[in-house]
C-alpha positions as CSV (number, residue, x, y, z in Angstrom):
1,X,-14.8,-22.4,-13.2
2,X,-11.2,-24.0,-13.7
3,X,-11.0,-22.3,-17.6
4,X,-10.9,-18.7,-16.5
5,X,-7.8,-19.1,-13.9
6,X,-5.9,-21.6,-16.6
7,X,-6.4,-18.9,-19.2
8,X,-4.7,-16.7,-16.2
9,X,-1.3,-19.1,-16.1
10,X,-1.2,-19.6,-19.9
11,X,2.3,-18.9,-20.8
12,X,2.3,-14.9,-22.6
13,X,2.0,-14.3,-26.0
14,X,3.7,-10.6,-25.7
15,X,5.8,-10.5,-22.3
16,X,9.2,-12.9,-21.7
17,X,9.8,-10.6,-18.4
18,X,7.3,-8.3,-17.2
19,X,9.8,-6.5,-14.2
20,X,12.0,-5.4,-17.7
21,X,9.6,-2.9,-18.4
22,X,9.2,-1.7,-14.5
23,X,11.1,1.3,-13.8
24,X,12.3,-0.6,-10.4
25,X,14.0,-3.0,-13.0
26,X,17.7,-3.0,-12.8
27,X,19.4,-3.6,-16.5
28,X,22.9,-4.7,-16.5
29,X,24.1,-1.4,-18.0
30,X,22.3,2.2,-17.2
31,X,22.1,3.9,-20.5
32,X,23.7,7.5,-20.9
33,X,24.2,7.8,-17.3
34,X,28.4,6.8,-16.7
35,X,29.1,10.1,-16.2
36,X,26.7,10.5,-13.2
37,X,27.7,6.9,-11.8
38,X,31.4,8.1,-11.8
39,X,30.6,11.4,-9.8
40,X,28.7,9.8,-7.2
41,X,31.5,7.2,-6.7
42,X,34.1,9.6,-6.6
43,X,32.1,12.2,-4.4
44,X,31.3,8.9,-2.0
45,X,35.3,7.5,-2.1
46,X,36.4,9.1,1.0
47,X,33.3,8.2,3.3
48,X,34.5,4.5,1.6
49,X,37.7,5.2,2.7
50,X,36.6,5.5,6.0
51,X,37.2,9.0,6.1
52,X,34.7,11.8,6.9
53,X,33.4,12.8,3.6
54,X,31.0,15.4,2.2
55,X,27.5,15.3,1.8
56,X,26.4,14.5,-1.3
57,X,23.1,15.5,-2.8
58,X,21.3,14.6,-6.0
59,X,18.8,16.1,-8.2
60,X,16.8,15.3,-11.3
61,X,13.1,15.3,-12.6
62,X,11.2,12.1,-12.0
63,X,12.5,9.5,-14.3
64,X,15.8,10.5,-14.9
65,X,17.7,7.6,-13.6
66,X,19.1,9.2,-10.2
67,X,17.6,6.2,-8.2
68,X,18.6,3.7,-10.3
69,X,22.6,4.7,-10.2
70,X,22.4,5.8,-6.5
71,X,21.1,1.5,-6.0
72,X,23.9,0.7,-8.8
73,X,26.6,2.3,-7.5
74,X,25.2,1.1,-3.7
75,X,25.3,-2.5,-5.0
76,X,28.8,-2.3,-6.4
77,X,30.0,-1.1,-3.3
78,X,28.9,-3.9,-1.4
79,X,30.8,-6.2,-3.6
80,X,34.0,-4.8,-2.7
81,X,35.4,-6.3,0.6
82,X,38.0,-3.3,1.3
83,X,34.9,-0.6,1.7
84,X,35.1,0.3,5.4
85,X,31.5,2.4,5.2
86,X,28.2,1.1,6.2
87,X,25.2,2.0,3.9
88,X,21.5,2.5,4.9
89,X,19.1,2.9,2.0
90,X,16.1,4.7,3.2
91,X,13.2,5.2,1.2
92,X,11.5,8.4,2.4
93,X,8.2,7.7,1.0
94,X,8.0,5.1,3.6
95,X,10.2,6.4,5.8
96,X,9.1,10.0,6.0
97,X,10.1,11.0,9.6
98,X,13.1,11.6,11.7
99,X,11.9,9.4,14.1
100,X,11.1,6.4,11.3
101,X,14.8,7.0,9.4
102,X,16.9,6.7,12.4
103,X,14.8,3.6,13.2
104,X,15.6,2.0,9.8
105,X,19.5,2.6,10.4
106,X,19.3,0.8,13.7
107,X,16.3,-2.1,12.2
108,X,19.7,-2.6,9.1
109,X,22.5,-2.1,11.5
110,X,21.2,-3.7,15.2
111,X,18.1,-5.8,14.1
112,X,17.9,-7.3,17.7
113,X,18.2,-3.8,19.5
114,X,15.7,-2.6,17.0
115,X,12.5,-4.9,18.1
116,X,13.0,-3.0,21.8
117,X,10.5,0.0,20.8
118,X,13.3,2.6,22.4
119,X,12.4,6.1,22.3
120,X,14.2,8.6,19.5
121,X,16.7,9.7,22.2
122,X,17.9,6.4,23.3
123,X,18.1,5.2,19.4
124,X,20.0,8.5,18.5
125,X,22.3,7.3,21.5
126,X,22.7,3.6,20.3
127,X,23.4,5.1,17.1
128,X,26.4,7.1,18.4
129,X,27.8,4.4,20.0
130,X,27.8,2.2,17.4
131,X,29.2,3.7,15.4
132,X,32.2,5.1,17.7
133,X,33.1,1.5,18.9
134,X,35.2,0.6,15.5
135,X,35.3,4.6,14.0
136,X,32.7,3.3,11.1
137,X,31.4,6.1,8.8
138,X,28.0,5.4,8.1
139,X,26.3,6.6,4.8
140,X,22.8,7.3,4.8
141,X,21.2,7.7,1.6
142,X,18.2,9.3,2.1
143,X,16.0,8.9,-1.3
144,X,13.3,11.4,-2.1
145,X,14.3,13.2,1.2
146,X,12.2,16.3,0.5
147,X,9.6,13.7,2.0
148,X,10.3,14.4,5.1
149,X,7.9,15.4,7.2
150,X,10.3,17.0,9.5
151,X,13.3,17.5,7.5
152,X,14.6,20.2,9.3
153,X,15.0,18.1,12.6
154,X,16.3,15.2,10.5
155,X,19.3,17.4,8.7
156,X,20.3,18.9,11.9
157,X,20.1,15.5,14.0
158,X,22.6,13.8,11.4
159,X,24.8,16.8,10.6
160,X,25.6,17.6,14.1
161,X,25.7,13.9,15.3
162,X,29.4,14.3,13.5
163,X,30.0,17.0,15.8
164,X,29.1,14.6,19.0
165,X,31.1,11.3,17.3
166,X,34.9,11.4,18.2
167,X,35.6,8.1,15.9
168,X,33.7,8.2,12.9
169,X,30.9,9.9,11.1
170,X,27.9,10.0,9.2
171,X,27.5,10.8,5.4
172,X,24.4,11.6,3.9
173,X,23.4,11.0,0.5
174,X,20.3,12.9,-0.2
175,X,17.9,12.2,-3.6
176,X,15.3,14.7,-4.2
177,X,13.0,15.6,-7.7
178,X,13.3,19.2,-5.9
179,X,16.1,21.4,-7.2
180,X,15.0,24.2,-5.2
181,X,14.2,21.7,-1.8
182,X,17.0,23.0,0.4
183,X,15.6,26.1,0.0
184,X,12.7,25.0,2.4
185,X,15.3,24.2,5.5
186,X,15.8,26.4,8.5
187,X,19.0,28.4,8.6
188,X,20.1,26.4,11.7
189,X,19.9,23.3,9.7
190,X,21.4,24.8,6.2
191,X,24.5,26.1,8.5
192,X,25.1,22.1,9.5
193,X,25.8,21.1,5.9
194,X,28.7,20.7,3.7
195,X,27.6,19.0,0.5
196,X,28.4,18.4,-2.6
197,X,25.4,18.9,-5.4
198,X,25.2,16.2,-9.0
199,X,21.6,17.6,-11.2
200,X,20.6,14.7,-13.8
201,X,19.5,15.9,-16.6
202,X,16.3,14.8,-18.6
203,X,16.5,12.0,-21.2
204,X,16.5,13.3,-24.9
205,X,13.9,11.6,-27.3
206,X,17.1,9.3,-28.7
207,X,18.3,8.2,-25.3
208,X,14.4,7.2,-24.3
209,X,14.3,5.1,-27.6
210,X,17.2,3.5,-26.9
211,X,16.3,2.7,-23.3
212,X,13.0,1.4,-24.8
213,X,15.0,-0.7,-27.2
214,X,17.0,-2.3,-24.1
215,X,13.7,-3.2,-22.1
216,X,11.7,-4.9,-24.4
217,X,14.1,-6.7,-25.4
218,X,14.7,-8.3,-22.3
219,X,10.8,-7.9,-21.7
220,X,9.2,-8.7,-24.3
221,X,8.8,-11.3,-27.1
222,X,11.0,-10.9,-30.3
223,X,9.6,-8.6,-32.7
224,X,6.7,-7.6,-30.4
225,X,7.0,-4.0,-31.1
226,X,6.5,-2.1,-34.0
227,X,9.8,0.4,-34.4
228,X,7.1,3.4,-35.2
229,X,5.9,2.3,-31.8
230,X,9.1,3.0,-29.7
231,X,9.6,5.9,-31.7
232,X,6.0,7.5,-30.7
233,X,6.5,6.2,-27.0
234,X,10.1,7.7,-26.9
235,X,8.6,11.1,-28.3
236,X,5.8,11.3,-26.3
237,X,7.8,11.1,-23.2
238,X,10.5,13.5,-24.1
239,X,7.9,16.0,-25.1
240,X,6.5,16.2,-21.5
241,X,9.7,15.9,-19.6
242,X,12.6,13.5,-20.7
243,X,11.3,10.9,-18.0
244,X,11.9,6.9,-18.4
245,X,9.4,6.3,-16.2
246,X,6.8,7.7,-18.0
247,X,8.6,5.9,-21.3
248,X,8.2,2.9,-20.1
249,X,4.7,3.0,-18.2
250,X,3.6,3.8,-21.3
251,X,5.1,0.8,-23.0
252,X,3.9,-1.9,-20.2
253,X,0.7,-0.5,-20.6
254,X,0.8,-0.9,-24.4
255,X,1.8,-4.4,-24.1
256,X,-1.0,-5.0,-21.6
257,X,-3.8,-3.2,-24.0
258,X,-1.6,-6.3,-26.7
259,X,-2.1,-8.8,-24.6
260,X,-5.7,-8.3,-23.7
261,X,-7.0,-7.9,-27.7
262,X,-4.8,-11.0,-28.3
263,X,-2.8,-8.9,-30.8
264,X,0.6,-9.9,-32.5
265,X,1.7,-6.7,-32.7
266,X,2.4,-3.4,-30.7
267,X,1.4,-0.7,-32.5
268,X,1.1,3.4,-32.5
269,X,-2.4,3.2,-31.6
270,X,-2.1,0.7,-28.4
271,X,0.8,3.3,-27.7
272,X,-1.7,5.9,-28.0
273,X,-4.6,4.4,-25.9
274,X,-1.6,4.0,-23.2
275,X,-0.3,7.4,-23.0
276,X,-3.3,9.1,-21.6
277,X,-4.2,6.1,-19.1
278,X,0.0,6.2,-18.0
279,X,0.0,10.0,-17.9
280,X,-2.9,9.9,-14.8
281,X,-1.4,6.9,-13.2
282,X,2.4,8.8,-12.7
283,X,-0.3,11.5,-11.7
284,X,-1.8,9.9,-8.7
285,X,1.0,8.5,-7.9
286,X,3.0,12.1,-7.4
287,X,0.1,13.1,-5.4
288,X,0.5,10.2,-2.9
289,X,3.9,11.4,-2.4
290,X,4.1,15.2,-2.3
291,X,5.0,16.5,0.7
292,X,2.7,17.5,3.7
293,X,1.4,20.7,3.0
294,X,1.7,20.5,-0.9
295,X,-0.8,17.6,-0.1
296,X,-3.2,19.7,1.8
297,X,-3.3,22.5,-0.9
298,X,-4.1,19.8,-3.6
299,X,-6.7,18.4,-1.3
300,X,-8.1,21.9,-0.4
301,X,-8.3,22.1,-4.7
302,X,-10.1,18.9,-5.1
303,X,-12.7,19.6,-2.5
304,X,-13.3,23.0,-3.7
305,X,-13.7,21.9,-7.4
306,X,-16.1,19.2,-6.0
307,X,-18.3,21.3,-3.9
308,X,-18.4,24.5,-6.8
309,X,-16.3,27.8,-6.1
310,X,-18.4,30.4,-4.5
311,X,-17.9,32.2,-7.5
312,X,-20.7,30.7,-9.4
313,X,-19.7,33.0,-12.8
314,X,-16.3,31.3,-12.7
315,X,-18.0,28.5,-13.8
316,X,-18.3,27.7,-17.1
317,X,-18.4,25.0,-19.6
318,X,-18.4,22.3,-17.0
319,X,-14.8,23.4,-15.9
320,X,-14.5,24.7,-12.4
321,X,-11.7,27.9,-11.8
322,X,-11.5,28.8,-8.1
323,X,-9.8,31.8,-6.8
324,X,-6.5,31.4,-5.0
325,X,-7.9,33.1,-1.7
326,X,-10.7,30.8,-1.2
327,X,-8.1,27.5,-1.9
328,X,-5.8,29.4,0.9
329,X,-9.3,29.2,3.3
330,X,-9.8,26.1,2.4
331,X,-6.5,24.5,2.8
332,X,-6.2,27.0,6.1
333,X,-9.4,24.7,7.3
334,X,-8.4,21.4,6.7
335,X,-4.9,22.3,8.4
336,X,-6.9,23.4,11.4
337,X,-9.1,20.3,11.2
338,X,-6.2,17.9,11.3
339,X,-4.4,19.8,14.2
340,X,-1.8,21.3,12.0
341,X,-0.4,25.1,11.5
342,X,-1.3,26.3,8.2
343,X,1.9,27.8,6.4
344,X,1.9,31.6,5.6
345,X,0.2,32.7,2.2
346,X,4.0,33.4,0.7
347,X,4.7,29.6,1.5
348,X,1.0,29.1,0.1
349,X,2.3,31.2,-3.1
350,X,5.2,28.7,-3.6
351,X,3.1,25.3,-3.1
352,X,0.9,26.3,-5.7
353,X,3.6,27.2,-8.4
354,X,5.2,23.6,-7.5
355,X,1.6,21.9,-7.9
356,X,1.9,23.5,-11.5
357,X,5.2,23.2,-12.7
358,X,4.6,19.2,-11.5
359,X,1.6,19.3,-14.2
360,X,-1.3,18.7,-11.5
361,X,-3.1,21.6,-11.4
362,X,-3.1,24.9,-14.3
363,X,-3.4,28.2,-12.9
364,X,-4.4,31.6,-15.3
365,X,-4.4,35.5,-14.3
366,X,-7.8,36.8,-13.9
367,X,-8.7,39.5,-16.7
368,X,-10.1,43.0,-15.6
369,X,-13.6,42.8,-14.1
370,X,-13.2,39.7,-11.7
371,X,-12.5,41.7,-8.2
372,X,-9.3,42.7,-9.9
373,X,-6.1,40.9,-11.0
374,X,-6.0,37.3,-8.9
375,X,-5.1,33.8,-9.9
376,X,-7.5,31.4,-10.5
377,X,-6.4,28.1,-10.5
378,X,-8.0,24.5,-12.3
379,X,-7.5,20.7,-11.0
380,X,-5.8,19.1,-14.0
381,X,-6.8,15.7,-12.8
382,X,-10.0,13.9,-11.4
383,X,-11.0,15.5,-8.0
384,X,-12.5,12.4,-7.0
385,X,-9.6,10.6,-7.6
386,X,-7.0,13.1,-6.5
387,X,-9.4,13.1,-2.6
388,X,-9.6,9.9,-2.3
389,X,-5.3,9.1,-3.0
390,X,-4.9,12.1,-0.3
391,X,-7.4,10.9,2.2
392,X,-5.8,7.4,2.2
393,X,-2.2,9.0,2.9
394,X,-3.2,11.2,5.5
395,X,-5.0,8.2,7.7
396,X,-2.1,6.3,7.7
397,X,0.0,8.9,8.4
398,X,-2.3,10.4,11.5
399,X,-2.1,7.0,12.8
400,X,1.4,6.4,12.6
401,X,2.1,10.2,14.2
402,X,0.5,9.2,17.0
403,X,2.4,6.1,17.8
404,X,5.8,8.1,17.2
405,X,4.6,11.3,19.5
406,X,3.9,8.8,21.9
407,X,8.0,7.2,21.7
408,X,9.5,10.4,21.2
409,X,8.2,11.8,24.6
């Protein structure tokens, strides 16, 4: 029994670092992206000041580096002993609430007042007061904010708080993969800001190879990779979208598939057998973090395509193509079943041309003959797979709803 676990701590053939290759991995130099770091420094400089500043808000496709130079330039910042800001990094994946973000600025800034379970009121007044005592500005960076369950109440809360502070202020520093997210906020709340907007732009096939280059040499062992094989990995990814992320999934994976056939080399067929597994991974994992109702739509899809459209002539060849009226019915159900409003059919519209420009689901027009011209749509992914990753979101999130209803009122 001992062998098979002291195989497990053998020293590895093909990584030196393993975290090199994650794209949570922080290199000592960001690649291609000093351009970016300098705007958001110089956007952020007079919050740092202590001044009010603007808001600041950042875009990019997934894997285009906006995380990782929001964290650099956060980390710098905190070297410095003249800044007189306080940060709050908030992931909103985890964080995905009004209630839950304020909480997290009060759990970094007043850890013991934190553990007292106060209501949303009394933290949003802690929070005031805090920050008027010494006339701190306090920057909130708020990454993947279009996460947000209630966004709207969130943007208006910590716009207008600046309007109740007499000493002070709040900045926000908003991330989103959603050019177009603003677009979903109330008037009310759109009215409250004054921001200042940085897009990243995708990688090109030459920068990808050259962030490739950078990570396995810190991650993995000299002469690992074949240079045809950095070249395939850095093409494949810049053919889909110009994301790192995907780059270097693609690579980790590689080395694994290395690792496992106690190769010497990585070459363009391990990245090969990678790609496809690394493409449905990123997959699942956008799924588990789209945002509420973009959820329910792709859930509404899934069981659809698992229980056969009603249309039984739109199936054919083992594919399944459902009408977009009978996903709307669907996903107008499961809203209903879960005690939530469904969202009109021109919101509906708009969900499902996001679902498709993020690659999860292909939609085609309906030829003459097929009650007219409508839009039937195709999972691109496993429904099984793409049910189960939305079912395990949405009972953690039911559950922790009802505890913040219950501290709210």
């Amino acid at each position: 029994m001992a062998e098979p676990f002291a195989d497990l701590l053998k020293e590895s053939a093909v990584f030196v670092n393993r975290d090199a290759l994650s794209p949570h991995f922080m290199p000592d130099h960001l690649l291609f992206r000093d351009k970016q770091i300098s705007l958001i420094v110089k956007a952020l400089t007079p919050s740092l000041k202590g001044e009010r500043g603007r808001n600041l808000f950042v875009y990019g496709k997934t894997g285009t580096g906006k995380t990782s130079c929001v964290k650099y330039v956060i980390d710098e910042v905190k070297k410095l002993s003249t800044v007189k800001a306080k940060i709050s990094y908030i992931n909103c994946r985890i964080y995905n609430s009004r209630y839950r973000v304020l909480s997290k600025i009060i759990s970094d800034h007043l850890p013991t007042y934190a553990k007292r379970g106060y209501g949303l009121v009394d933290i949003y007044e802690r929070l005031m007061s805090w920050i008027e005592e010494d006339g701190k500005v306090l920057i909130v960076v708020l990454d993947e904010i279009d996460i947000v369950k209630d966004l709207d109440d969130l943007i208006y809360t910590m716009t207008r708080a600046n309007s109740d502070i007499k000493n002070g202020g709040i900045t926000i520093l908003g991330v989103s993969n959603k050019i177009s997210f603003k677009e979903d906020l109330d008037p009310r709340s759109l009215s409250t800001l004054y921001e200042t907007e940085l897009v990243f732009p995708p990688y090109n096939s030459s920068e990808l190879l050259a962030i490739l280059q950078q990570r396995s040499a810190v991650g993995l062992k000299a002469n690992m990779v074949e240079p045809s094989a950095l070249n395939l990995a850095a093409a494949i990814s810049a053919r889909e979208s110009g994301d790192a992320r995907f780059a270097l999934k693609i690579l980790s994976r590689a080395a694994e598939v290395a690792e496992e056939k106690k190769l010497t080399k990585i070459s363009t067929k391990e990245i090969e057998e990678a790609s496809k597994s690394a493409e449905e991974e990123i997959a699942y994992e956008l799924v588990s973090t789209l945002p509420e109702h973009q959820k329910l739509v792709i859930y509404a899809i899934a069981m659809l395509t698992l229980q056969g459209s009603r249309y039984k002539k739109l199936n054919q060849d083992s594919e399944t193509y459902l009408f977009s009226g009978e996903v709307y019915d669907k996903y107008a159900s499961i809203s209903g079943s879960l005690s939530k409003e469904p969202k009109s059919s021109r919101w509906y519209r708009k969900y499902i041309s996001d679902l498709e420009m993020q690659g999860l689901i292909n939609t085609y027009e309906s030829g003459k003959g097929i009650r007219g011209h409508t839009k039937l749509i195709k999972l691109a992914y496993s429904p099984d797979k793409i049910k189960m990753t939305v079912e395990k979101g949405l009972y953690k999130e039911s559950e922790a709803e009802g505890k913040e209803e219950a501290k709210e009122q």
